[in-house]
Structures are given as structure tokens and as C-alpha cells.
Biopython code that builds the backbone (N, CA, C, O; Angstrom):
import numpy as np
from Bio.PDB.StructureBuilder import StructureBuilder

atoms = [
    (1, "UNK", "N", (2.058, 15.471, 13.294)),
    (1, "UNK", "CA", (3.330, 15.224, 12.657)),
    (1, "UNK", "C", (3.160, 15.501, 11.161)),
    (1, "UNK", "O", (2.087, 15.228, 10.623)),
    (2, "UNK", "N", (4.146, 16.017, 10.488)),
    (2, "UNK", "CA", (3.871, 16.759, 9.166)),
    (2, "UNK", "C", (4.677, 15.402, 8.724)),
    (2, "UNK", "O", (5.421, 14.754, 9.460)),
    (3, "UNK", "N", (4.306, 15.071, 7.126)),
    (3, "UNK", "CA", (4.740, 14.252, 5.923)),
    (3, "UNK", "C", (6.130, 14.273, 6.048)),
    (3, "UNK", "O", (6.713, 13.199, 6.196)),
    (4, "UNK", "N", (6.940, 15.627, 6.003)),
    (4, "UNK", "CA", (8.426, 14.890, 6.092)),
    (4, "UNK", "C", (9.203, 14.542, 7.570)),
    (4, "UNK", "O", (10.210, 13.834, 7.592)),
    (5, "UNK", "N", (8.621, 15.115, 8.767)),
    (5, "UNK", "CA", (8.897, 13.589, 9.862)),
    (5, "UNK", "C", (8.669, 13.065, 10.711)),
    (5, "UNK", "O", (9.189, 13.023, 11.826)),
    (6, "UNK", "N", (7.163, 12.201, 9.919)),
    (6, "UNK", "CA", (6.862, 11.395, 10.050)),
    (6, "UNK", "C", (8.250, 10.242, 10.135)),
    (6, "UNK", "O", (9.186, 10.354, 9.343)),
    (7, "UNK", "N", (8.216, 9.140, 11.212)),
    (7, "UNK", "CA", (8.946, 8.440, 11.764)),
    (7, "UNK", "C", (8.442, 7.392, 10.048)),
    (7, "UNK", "O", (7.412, 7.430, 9.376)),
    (8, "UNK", "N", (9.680, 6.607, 9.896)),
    (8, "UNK", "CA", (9.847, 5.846, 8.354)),
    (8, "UNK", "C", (9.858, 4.101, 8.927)),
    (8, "UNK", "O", (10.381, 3.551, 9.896)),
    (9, "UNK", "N", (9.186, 3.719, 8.029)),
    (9, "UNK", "CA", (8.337, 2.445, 8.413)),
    (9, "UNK", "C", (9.885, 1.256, 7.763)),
    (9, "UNK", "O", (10.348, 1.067, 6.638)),
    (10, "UNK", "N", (10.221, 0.739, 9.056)),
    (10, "UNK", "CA", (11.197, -0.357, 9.044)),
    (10, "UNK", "C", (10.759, -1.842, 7.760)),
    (10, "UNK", "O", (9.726, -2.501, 7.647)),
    (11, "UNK", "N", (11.598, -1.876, 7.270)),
    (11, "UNK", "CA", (10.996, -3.187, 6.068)),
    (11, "UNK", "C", (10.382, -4.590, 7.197)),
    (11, "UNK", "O", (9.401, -5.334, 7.200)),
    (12, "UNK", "N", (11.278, -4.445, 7.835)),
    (12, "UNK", "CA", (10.279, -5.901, 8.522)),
    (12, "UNK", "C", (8.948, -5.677, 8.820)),
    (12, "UNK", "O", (8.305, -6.659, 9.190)),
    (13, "UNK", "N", (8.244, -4.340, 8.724)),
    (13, "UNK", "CA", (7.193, -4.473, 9.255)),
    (13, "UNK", "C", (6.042, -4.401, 8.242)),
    (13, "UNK", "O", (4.857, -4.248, 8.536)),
    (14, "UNK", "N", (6.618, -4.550, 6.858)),
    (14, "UNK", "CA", (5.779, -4.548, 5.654)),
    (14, "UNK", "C", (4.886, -5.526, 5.722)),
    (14, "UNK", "O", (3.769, -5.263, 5.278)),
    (15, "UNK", "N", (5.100, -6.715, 6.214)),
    (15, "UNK", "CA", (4.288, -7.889, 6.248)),
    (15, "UNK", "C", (3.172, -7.635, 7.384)),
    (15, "UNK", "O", (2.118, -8.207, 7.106)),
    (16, "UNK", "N", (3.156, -7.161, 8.183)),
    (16, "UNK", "CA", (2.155, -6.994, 9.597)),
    (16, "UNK", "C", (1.406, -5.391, 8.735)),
    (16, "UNK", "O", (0.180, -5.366, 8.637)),
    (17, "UNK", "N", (2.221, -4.177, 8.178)),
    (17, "UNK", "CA", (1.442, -3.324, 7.464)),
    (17, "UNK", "C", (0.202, -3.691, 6.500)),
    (17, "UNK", "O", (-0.848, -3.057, 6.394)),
    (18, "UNK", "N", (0.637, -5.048, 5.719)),
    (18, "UNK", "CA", (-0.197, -5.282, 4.434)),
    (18, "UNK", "C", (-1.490, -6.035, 5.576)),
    (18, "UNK", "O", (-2.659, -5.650, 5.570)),
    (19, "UNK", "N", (-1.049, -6.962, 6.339)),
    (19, "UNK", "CA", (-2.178, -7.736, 6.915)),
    (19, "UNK", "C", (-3.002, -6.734, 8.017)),
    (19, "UNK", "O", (-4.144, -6.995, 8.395)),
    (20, "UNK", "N", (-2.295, -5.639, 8.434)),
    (20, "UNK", "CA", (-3.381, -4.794, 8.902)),
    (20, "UNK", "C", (-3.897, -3.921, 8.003)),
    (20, "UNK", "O", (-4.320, -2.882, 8.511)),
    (21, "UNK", "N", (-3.987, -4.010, 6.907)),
    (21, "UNK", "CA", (-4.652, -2.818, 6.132)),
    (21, "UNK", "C", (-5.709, -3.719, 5.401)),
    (21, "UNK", "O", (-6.834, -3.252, 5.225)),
    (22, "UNK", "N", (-5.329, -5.328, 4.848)),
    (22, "UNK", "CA", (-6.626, -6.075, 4.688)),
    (22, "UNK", "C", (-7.632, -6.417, 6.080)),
    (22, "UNK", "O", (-8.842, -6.644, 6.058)),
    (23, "UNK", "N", (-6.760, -6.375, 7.230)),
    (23, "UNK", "CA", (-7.916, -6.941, 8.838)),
    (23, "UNK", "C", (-8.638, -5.744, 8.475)),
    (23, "UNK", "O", (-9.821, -6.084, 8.508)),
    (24, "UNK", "N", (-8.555, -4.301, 8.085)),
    (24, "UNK", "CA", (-9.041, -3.133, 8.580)),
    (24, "UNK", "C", (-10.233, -2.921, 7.246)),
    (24, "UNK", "O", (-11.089, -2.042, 7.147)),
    (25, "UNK", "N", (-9.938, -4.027, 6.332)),
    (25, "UNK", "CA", (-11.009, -4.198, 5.472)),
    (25, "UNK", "C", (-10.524, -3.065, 4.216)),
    (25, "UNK", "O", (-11.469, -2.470, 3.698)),
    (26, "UNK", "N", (-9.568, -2.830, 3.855)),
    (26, "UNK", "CA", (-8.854, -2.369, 3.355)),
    (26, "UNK", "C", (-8.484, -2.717, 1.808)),
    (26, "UNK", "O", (-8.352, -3.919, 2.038)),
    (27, "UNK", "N", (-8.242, -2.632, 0.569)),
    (27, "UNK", "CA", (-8.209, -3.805, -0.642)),
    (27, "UNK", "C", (-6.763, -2.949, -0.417)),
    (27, "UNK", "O", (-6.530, -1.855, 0.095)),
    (28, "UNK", "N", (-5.872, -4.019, -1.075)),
    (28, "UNK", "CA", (-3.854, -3.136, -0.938)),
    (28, "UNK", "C", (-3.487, -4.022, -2.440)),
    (28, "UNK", "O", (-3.918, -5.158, -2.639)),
    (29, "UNK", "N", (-3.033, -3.628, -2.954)),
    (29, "UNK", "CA", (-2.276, -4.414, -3.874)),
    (29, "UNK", "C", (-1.149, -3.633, -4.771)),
    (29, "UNK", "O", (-0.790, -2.462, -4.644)),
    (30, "UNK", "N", (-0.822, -4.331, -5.444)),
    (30, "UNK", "CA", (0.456, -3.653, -6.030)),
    (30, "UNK", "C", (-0.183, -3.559, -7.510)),
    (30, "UNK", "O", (-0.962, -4.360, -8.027)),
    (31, "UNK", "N", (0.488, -2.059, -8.201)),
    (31, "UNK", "CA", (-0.585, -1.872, -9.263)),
    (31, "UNK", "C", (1.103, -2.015, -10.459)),
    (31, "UNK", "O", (1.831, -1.025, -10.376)),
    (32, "UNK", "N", (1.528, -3.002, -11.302)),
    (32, "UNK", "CA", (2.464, -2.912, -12.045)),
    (32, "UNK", "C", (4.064, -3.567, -11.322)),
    (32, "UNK", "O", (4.170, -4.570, -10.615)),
    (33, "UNK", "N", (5.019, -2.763, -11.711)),
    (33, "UNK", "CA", (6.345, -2.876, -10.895)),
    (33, "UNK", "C", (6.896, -2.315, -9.557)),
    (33, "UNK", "O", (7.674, -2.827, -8.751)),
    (34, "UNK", "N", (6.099, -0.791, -9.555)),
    (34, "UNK", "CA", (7.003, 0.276, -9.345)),
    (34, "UNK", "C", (5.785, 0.741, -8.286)),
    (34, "UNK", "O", (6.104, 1.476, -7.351)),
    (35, "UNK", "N", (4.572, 0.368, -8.414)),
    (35, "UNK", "CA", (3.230, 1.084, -7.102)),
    (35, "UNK", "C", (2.426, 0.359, -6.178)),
    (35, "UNK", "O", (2.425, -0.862, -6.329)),
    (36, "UNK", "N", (1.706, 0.859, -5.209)),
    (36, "UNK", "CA", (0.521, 0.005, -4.936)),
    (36, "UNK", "C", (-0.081, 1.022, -4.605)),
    (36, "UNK", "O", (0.394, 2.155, -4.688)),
    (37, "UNK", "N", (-1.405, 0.690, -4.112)),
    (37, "UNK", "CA", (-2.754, 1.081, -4.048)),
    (37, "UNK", "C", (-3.403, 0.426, -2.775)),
    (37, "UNK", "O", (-3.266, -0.796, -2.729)),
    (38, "UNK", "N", (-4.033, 0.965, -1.810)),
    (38, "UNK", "CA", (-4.749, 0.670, -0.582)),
    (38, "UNK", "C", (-6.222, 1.729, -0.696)),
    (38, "UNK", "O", (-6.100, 2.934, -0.473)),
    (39, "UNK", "N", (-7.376, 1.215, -1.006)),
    (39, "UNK", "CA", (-8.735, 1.373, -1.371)),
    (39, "UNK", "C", (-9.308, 0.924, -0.220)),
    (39, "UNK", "O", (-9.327, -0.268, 0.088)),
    (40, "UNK", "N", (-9.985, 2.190, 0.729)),
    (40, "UNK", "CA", (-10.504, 1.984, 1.849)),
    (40, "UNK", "C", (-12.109, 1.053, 1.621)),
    (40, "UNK", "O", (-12.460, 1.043, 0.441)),
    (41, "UNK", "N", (-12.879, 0.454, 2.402)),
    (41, "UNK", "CA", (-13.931, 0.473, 2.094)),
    (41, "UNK", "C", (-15.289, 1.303, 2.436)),
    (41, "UNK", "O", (-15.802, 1.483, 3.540)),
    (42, "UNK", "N", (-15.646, 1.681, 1.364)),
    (42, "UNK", "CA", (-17.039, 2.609, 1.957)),
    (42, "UNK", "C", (-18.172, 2.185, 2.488)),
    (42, "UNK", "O", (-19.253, 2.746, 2.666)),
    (43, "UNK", "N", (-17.801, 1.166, 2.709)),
    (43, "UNK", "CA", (-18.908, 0.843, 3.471)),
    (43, "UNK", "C", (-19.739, 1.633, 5.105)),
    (43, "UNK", "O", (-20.921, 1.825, 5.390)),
    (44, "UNK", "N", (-18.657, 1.865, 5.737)),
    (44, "UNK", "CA", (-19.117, 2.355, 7.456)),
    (44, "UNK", "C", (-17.858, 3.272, 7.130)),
    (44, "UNK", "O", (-16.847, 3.213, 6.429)),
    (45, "UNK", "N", (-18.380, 4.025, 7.892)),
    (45, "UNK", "CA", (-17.636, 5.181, 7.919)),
    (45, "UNK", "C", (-16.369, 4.580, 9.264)),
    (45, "UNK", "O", (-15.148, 4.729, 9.309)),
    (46, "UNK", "N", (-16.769, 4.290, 9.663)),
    (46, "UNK", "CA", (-15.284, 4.263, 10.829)),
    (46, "UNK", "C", (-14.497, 3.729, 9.726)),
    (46, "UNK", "O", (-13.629, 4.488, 9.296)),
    (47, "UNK", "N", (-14.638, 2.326, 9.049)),
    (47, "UNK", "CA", (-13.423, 2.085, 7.961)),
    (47, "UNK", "C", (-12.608, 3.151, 7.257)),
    (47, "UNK", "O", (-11.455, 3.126, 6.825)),
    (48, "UNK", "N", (-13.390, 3.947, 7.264)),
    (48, "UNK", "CA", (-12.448, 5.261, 5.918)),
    (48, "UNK", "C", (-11.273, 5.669, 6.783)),
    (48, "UNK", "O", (-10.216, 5.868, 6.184)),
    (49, "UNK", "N", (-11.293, 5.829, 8.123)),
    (49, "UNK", "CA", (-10.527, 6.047, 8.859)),
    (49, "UNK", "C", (-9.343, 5.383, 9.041)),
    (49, "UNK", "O", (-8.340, 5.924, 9.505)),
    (50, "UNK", "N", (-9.410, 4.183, 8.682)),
    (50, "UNK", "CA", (-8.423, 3.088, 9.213)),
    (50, "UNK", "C", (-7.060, 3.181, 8.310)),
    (50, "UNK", "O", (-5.992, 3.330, 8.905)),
    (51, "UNK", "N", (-7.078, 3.110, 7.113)),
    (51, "UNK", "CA", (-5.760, 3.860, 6.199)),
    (51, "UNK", "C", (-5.323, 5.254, 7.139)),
    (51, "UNK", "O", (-4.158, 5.438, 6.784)),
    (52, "UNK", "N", (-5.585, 6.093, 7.932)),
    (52, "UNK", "CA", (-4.808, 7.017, 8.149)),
    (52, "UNK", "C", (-4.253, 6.340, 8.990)),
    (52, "UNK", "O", (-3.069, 6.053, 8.813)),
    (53, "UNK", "N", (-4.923, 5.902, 10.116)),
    (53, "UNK", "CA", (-4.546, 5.308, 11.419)),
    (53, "UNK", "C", (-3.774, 4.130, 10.892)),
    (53, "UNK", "O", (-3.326, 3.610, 11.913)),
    (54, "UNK", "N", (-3.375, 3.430, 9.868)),
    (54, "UNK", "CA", (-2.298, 2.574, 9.298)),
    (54, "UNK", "C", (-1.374, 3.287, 9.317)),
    (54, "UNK", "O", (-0.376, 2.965, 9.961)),
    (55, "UNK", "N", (-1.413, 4.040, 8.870)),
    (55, "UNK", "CA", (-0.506, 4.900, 8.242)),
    (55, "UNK", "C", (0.088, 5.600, 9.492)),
    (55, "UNK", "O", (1.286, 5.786, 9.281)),
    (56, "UNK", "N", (-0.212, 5.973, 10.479)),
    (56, "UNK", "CA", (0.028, 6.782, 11.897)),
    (56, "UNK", "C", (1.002, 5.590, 12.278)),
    (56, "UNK", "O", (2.219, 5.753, 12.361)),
    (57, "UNK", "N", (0.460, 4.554, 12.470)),
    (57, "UNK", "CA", (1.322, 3.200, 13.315)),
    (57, "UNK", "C", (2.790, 3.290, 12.878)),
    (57, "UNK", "O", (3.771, 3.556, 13.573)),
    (58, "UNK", "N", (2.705, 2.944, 11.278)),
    (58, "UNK", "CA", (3.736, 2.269, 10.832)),
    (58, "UNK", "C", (4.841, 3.453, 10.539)),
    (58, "UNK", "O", (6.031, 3.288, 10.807)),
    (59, "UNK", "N", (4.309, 4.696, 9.948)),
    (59, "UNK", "CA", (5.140, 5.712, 9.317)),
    (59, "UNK", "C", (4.657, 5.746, 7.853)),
    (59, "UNK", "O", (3.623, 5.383, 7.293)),
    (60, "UNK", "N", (5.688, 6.264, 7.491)),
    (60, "UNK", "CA", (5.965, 6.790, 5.922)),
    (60, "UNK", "C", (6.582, 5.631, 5.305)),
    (60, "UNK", "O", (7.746, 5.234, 5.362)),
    (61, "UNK", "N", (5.838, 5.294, 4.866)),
    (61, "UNK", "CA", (6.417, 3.997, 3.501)),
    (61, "UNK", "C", (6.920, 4.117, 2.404)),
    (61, "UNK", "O", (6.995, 3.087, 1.733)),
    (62, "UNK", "N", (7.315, 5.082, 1.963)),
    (62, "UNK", "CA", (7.575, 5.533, 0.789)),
    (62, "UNK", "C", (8.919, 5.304, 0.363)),
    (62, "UNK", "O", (9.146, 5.065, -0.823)),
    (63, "UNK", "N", (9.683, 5.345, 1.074)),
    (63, "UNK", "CA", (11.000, 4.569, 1.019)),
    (63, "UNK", "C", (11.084, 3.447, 0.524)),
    (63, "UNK", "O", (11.978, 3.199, -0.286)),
    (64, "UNK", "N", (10.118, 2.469, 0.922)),
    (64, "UNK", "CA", (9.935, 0.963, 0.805)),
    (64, "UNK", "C", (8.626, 0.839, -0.348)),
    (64, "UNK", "O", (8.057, -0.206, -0.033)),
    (65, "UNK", "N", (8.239, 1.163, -0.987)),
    (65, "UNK", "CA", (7.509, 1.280, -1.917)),
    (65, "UNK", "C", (7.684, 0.196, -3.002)),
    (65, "UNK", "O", (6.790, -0.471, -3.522)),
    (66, "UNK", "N", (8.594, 0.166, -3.167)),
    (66, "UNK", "CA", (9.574, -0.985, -3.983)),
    (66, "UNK", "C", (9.598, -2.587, -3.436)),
    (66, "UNK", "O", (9.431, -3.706, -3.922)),
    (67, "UNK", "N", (9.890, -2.032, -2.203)),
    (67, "UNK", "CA", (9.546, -3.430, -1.395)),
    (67, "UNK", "C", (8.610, -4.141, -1.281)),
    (67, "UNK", "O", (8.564, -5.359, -1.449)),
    (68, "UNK", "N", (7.314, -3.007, -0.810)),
    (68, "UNK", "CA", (5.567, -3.517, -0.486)),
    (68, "UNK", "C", (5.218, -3.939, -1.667)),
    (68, "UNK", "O", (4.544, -4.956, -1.832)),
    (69, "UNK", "N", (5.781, -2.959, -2.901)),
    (69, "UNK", "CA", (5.154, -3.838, -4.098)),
    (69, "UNK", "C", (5.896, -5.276, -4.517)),
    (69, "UNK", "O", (5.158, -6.196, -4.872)),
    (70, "UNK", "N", (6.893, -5.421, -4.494)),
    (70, "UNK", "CA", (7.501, -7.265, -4.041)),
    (70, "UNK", "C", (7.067, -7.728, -2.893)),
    (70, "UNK", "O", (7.422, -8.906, -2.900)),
    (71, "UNK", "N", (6.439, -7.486, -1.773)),
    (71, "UNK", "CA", (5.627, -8.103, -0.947)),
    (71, "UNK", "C", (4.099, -8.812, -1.425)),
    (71, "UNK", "O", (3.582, -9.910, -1.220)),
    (72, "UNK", "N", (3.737, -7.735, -2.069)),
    (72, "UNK", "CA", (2.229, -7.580, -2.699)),
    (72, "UNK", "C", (2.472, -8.705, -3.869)),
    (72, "UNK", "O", (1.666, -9.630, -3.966)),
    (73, "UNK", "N", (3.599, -8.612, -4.759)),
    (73, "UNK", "CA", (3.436, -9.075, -5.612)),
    (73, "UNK", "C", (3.692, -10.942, -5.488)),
    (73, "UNK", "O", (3.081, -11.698, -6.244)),
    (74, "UNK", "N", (4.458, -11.345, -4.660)),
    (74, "UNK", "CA", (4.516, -12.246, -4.054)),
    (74, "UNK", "C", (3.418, -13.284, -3.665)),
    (74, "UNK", "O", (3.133, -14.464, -3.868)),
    (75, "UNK", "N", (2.863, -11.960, -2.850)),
    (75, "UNK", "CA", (1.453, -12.617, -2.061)),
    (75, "UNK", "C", (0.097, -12.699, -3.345)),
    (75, "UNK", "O", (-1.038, -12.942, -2.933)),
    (76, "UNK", "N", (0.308, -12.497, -4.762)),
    (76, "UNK", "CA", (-0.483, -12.557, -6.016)),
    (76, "UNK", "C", (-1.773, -11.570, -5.826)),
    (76, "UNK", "O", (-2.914, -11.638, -6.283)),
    (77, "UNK", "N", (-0.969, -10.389, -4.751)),
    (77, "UNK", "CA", (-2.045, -9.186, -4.751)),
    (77, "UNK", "C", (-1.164, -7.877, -5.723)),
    (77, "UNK", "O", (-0.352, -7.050, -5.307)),
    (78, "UNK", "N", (-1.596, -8.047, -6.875)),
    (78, "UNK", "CA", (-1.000, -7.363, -8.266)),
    (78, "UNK", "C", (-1.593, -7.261, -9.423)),
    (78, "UNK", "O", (-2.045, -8.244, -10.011)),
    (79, "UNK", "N", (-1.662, -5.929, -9.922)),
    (79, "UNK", "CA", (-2.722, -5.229, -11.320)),
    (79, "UNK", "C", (-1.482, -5.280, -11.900)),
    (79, "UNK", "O", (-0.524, -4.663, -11.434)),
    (80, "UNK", "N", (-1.404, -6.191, -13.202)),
    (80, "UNK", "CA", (-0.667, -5.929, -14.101)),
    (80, "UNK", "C", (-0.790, -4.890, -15.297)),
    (80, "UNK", "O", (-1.864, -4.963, -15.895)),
    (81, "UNK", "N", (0.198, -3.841, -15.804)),
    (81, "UNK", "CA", (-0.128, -2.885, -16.327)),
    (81, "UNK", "C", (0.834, -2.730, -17.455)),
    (81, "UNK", "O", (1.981, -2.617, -17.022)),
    (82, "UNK", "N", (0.748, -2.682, -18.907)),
    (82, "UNK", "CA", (1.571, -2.589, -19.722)),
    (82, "UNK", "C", (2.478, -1.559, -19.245)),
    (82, "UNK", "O", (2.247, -0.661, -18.436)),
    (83, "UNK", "N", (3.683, -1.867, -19.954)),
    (83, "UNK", "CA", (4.542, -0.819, -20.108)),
    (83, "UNK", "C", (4.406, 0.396, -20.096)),
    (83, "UNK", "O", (3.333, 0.592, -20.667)),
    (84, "UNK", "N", (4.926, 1.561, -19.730)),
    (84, "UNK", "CA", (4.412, 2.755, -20.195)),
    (84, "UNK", "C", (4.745, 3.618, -21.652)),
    (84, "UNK", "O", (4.375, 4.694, -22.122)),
    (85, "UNK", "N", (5.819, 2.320, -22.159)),
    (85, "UNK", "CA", (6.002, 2.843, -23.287)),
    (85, "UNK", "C", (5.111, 2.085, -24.678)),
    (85, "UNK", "O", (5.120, 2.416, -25.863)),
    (86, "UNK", "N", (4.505, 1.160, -24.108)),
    (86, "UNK", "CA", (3.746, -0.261, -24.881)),
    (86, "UNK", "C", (2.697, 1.195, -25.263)),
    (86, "UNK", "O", (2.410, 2.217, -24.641)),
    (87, "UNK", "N", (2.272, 0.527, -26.885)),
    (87, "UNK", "CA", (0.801, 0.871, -27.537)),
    (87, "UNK", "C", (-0.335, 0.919, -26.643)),
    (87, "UNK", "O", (-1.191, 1.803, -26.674)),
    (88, "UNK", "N", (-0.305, -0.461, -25.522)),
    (88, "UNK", "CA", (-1.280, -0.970, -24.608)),
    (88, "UNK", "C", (-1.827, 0.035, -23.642)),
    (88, "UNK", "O", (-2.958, 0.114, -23.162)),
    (89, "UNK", "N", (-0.285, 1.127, -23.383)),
    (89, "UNK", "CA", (-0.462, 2.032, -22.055)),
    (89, "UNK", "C", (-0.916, 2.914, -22.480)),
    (89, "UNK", "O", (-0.885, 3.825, -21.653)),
    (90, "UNK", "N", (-1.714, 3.416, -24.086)),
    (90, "UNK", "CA", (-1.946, 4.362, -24.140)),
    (90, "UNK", "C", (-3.661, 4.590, -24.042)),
    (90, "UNK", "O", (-4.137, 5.724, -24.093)),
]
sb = StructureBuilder()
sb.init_structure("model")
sb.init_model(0)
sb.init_chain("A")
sb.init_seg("    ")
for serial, (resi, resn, name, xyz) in enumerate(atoms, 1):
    if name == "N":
        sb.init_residue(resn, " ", resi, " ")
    sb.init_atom(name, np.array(xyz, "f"), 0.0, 1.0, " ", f" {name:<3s}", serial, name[0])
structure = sb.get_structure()
């Protein structure tokens, strides 16, 4: 299945997405307002695998991007990041 259709990941299932991508040993968090980030672990190689195969289950999240990161941010899995217009972001 190619990137644009790919079947699109329903918001209710953001909560069962985030907790299978930490079971799968996975780090997920939301990086700011607007992103997140899912960092496989290198440890064993079968893990590296498991973000695609997340990603196969649920669909394309990208729609909801906005959402997972108010999920994430909720759950106090969040990199706070200055502004991009702040002195800080440069």
C-alpha cells in the first residue's frame, strides 16, 4: 500500500496507537505544539521493525497529528521547544 492510501487512523484509536508503540519498546512523545516523535529501540533488531508494523495496523496518522500530540501531551510525554520565532530557537 503506497503513503497516499494507506487506510487513515480513526482518533479513537490514538490511545491503543501510543500504548502499542511504548509495549513495542518504542520512546513516542510529543516534541513542542504541533509534532511528535516515535524512536525505535536499537537494541534487537526485531524492535526496529515494530514502528512500521504500528504503522501498518493503525494507518496514516497524519491527519491526527494535532491530536497525538494533545494525547502525548496530556499523558506528560512532551519536549518542550521555544518558539520558532524566540532568540531560544535559534
Amino acid at each position: 500500500m503506497t503513503e497516499d492510501n494507506r487506510q487513515q487512523m480513526d482518533a479513537s484509536e490514538i490511545r491503543a496507537f501510543v500504548a502499542d508503540a511504548i509495549a513495542a519498546g518504542c520512546d513516542i512523545c510529543a516534541v513542542g505544539h504541533e509534532n511528535y516523535v516515535i524512536d525505535e529501540v536499537e537494541q534487537q533488531a526485531s524492535a526496529k521493525k515494530e514502528p512500521g508494523r504500528i504503522g501498518e495496523r493503525y494507518g496514516n496518522q497524519d491527519p491526527l497529528s494535532l491530536q497525538i500530540v494533545a494525547y502525548l501531551g496530556r499523558s506528560a510525554a512532551t519536549l518542550n521547544c521555544p518558539p520558532k520565532n524566540s532568540p531560544l530557537s535559534a
